[in-house]
N, C-alpha and C positions, 0 to 999 in steps of 0.2 A: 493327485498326480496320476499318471499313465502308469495302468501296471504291465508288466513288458513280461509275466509269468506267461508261460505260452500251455496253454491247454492239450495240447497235441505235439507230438514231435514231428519235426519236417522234416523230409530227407533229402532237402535243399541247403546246404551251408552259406550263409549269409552273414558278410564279414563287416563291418559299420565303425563310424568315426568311434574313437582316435586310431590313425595309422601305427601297426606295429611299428615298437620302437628299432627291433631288428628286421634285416630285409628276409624274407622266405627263400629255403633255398631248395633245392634239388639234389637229394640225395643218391648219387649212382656210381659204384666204383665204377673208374673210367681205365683203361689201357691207350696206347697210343693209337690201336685202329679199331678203338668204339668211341674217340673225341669226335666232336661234332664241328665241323669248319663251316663259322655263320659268319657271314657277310653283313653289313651295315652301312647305309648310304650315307654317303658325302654329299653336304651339299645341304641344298631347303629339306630335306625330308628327315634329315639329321636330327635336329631340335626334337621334334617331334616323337620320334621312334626313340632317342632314347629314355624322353619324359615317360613312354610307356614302359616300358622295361622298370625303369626304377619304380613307379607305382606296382609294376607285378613284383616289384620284392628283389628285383635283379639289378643291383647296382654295377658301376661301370665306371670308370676312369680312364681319360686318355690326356696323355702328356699335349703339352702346345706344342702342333707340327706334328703329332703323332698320330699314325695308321692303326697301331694296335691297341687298343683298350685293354686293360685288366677287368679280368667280372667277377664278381663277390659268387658264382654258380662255378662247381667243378664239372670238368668234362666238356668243355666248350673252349674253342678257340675262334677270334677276332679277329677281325680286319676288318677298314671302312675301304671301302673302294666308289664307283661311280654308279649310281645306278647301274647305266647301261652295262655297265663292267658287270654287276652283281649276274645282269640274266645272263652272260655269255659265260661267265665264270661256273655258276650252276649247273648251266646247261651240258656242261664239256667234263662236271665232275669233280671241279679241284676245287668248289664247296658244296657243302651240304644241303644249309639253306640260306634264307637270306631275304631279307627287305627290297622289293623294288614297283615301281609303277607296273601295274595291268596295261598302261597302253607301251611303253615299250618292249613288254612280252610280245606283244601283238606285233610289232613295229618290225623286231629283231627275227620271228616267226621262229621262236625258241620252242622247240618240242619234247627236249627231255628232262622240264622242269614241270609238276603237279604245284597249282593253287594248295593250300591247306588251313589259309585264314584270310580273311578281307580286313583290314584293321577299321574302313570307313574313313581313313585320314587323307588327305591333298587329294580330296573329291575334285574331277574337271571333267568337262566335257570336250571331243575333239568335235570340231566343226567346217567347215568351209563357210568363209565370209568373202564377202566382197563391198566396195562401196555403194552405196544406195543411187547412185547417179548411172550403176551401168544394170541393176536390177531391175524385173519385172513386178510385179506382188506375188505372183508365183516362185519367185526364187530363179529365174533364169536369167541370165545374161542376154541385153536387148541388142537383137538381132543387128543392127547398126554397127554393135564391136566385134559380134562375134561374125561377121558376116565379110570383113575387110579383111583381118587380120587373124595372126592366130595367136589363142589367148595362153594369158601366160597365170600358171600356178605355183605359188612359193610354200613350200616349205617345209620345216625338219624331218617330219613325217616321211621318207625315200615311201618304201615300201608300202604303207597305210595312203596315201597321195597317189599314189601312181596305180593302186587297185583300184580305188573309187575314180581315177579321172575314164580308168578303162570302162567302168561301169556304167559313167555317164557317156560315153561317148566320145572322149578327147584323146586322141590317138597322133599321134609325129605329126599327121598333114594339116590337124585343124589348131595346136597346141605344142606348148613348152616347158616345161617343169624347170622350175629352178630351186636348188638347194639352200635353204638358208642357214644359217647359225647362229640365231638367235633376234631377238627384237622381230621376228616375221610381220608384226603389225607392221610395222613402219614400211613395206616394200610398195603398198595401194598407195595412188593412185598410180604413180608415176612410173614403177620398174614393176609391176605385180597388178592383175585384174582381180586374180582369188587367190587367197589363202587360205591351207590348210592349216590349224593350230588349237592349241590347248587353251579353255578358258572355264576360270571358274563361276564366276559372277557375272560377265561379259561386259564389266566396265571397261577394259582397255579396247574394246573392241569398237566401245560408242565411244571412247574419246577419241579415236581412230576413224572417225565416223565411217566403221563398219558392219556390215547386217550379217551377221550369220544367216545361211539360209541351209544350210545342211547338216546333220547331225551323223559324224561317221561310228563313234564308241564315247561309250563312258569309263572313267577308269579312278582306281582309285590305290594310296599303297597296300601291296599283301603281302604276304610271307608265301616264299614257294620254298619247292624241297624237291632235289634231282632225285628226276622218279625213279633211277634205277639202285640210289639208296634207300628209298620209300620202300623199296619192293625185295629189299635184300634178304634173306631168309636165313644168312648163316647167324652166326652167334655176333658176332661183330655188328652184321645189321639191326637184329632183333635189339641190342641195347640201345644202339644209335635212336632209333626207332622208339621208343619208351623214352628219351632224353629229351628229345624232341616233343613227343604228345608232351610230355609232363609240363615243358614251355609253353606251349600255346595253351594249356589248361590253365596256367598262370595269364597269360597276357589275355584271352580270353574272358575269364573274371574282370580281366580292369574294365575290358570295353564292355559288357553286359553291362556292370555296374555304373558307367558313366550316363547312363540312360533313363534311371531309375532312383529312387527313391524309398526309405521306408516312412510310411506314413501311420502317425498314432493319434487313438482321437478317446475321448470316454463317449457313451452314449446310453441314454436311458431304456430299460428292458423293452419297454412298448414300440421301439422304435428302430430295435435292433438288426430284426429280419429285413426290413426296408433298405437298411443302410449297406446290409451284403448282398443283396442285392444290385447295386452300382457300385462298388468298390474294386478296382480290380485287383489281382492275385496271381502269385506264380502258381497257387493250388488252389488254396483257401485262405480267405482269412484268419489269422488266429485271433481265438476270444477268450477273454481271463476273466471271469465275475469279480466284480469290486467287492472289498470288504464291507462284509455288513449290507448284504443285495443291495448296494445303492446303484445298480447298473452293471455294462457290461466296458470294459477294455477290448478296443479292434486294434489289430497292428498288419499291416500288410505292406508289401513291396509293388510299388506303384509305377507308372512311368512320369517319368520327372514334367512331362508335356502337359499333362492331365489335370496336374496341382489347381490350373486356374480356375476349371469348374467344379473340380470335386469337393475343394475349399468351402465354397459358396454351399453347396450343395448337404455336405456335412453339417451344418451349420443350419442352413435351413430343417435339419431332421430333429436340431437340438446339439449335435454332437458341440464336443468344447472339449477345451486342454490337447488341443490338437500341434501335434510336435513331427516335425518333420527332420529327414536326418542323412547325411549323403550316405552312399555305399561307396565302397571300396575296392570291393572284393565279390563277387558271386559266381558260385561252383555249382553247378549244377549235377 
């Protein structure tokens, strides 16, 4: 078997199946004005964010029909609110931080909230599409429609919509913005030439039969923090402050560790230096001599992407007893 004695100490903590039994908690005596008011979206992003939270150790409950969650973390208060609600809420200070989409930061032109983590979750891209019957191969609008009439652009996006039509050129005399509220596929052909909208795959877009042809942002969910709590310097801020890193240190670790893997393999001494050579590592790999020199134990934290050649690859050096193993957890 794999011996997992580690030759060198790392000063990387690396946390691996089985999940603690109990959730990790965050110890901070709290007062009434070093609680931390975090916001949590309602709605598609829900599921998600709280799944992360509980894998970081930070459980949560909320009643059916209920806004406020209970959390297993002292010094923290709850509320779900609406995305959009979370950046205006932040932004004005009556929370701290909070869960919401990068493109309705953008949207809202929210400026005294600070990014402090990308989670990588409900990846989209915003686009301008239009139908293929009034596009160029260039991406323009054939001169036939835009040349009669004036063209008309739908959707959610107010503010993100209305910079890019000025960029391109659409101005009151040649065009019309209209606001939608949802379903904005559906406005082409008939009420809508182009629309602006969110898409992650851009199947609704081809079953729509529409082309994107412009790329305005990408966006994805993150945690923002009102910067002029980020920036607080009294005593009150300073814990705030620490309550918060200590969170994203936690939630952090989950999303590192969803990316990666640790991988263990034996391998014969002759063949050793070859195989760390292509293995890759947060440092180094570590190496444990088998009992009795019958070779050497590698164990490293890999990216989970990689397994399909490096498998083969290990394998062709000799290597065997090779055990792979999710992470959980990685603290950097």
């Amino acid at each position: 078997s794999t011996s997992s004695t580690s030759s060198t100490t790392q000063p990387t903590t690396v946390v691996a199946s089985p999940k603690p039994e109990r959730p990790l908690h965050i110890i901070s005596p709290t007062t009434p004005s070093t609680i931390v008011k975090l916001a949590l979206p309602k709605g598609r992003m829900e599921q998600g964010i709280f799944k992360l939270l509980n894998d970081a150790g930070v459980a949560l409950k909320v009643e059916a029909r209920g806004y406020r969650p209970t959390i297993s973390v002292p010094g923290f208060d709850i509320k779900l609110l609406k995305p959009q609600n979370i950046v205006e809420m932040i932004n004005i200070g009556q929370r701290d931080i909070g869960f919401t989409g990068a493109d309705l930061v953008e949207e809202l032109g929210a400026k005294g909230l600070t990014m402090i983590l990308d989670t990588g979750m409900d990846k989209v891209k915003l686009v301008a599409a239009a139908p293929e019957a009034i596009l160029t191969p260039d991406g323009d609008i054939i001169s036939s429609v835009s040349s009669n009439r004036k063209i008309v652009v739908a959707s959610e996006y107010r503010n993100i919509t209305q910079r890019w039509m000025a960029k391109k050129g659409y101005s009151e005399s040649n065009s019309i913005y209209v606001h939608s509220r949802g379903a904005t596929e559906v406005f082409p052909p008939e009420d809508a030439d182009i629309i602006v909208d969110n898409t992650s795959t851009g199947s609704t877009l081809k079953a729509n039969r529409l082309r994107a042809f412009d790329e305005l942002l990408h966006s994805s969910t993150c945690m923002y923090v009102n910067t002029a709590t980020w920036n607080d310097k009294s005593d009150a801020g300073v814990a705030k402050r620490k309550s918060i890193e200590q969170l994203v240190v936690l939630i952090k670790s989950v999303l590192d560790a969803q990316s990666k893997v640790i991988l263990e393999f034996n391998i014969e001494t002759h063949s050793l230096e070859a195989v760390c050579k292509f293995i890759p590592a947060m440092r180094e790999p570590t190496i444990s001599q088998l009992h009795g020199n019958k070779g050497f134990a590698v164990k490293s934290v890999v990216p989970k992407v990689q397994l399909f050649h490096l498998i083969p690859l290990i394998k062709q050096h000799g290597g065997s007893d090779i055990i792979v193993t999710d992470l959980h957890h990685i603290v950097s």
